[in-house]
C-alpha positions as a printed NumPy array, in Angstrom:
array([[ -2.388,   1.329, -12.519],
       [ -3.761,   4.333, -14.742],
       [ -4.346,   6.613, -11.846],
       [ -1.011,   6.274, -10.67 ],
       [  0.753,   6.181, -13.561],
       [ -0.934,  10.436, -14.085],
       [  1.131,  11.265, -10.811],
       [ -1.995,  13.101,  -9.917],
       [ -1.733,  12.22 ,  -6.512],
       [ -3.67 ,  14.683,  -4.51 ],
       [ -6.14 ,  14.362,  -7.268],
       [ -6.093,  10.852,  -6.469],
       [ -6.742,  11.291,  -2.989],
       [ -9.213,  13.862,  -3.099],
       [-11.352,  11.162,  -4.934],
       [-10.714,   8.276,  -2.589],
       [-11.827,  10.434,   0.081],
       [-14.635,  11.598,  -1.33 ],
       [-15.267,   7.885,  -1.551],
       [-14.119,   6.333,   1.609],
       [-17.11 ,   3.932,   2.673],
       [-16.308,   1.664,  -0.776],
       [-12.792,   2.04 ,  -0.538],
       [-12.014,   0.792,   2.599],
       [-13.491,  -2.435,   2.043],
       [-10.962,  -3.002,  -1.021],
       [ -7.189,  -3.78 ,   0.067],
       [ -6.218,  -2.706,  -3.507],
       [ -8.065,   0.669,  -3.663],
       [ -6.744,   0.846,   0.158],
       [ -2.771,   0.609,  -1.693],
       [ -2.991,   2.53 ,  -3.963],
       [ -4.102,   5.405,  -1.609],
       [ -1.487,   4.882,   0.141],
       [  0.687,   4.603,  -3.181],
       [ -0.611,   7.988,  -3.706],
       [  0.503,   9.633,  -0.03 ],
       [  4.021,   7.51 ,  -0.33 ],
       [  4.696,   9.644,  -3.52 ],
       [  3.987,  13.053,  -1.729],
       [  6.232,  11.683,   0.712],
       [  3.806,  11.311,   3.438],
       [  4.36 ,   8.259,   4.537],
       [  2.991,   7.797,   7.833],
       [ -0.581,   8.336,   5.886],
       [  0.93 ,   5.653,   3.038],
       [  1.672,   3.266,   5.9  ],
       [ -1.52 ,   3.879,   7.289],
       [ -3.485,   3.304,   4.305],
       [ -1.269,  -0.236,   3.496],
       [ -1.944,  -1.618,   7.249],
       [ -5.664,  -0.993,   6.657],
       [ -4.644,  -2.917,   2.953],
       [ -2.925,  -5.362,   4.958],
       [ -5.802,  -6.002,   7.679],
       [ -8.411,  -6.262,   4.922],
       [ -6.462,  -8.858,   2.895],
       [ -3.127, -10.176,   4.203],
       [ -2.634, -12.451,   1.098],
       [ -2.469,  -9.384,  -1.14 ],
       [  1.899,  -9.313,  -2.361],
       [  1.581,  -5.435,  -3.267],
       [  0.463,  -4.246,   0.119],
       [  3.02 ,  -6.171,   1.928],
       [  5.677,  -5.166,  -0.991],
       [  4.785,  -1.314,  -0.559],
       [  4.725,  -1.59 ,   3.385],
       [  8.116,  -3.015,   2.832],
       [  9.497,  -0.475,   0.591],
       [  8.1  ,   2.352,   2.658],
       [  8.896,   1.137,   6.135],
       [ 12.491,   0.826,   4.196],
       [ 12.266,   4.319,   3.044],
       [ 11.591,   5.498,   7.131],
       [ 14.329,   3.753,   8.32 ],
       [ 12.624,   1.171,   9.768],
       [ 15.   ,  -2.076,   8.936],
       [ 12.668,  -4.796,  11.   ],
       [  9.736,  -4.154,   9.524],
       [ 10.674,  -3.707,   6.498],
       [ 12.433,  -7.332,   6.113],
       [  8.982,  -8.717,   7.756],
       [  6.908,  -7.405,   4.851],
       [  9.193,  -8.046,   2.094],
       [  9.426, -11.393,   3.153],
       [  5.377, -12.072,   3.339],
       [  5.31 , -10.384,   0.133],
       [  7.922, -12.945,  -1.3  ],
       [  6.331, -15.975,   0.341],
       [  2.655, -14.64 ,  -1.079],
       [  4.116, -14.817,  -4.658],
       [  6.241, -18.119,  -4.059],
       [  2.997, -19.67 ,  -2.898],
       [  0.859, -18.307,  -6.218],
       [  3.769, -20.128,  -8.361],
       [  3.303, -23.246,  -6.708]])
């Protein structure tokens, strides 16, 4: 994604703020918010943002993947597994 690959992550935010009422209708818009609080290593607000991802659209592999990664990153081993694994078994089922 362009606006992640500019690492202009409060910029990012500022604008997704300033936007809320689409964005939280969108699971992807939703990630990569949190994408962009993850990489200023806040990532209670990145978790945040992917549960909201998550609730909106279960079925969508990147939320689950970054929930995964960042639960990982927190130290938390149980949920991290659990959303790695949907995330797999999302993608398994889109090959099928």
């Amino acid at each position: 994604n362009f606006l992640l690959r500019s690492k202009q992550y409060k910029e990012i935010i500022s604008l997704f703020n300033s936007e809320m009422k689409i964005i939280e209708s969108h699971s992807s818009l939703l990630n990569i918010l949190g994408e962009a609080y993850v990489n200023l290593e806040n990532f209670d607000e990145g978790i945040k943002y992917f549960l909201s991802g998550y609730d909106k659209n279960n079925m969508n592999s990147e939320v689950s993947l970054n929930l995964g990664k960042t639960y990982k990153i927190i130290g938390n081993d149980k949920e991290s597994q659990k959303f790695i694994n949907k995330s797999k078994e999302i993608m398994k089922n889109r090959n099928e």
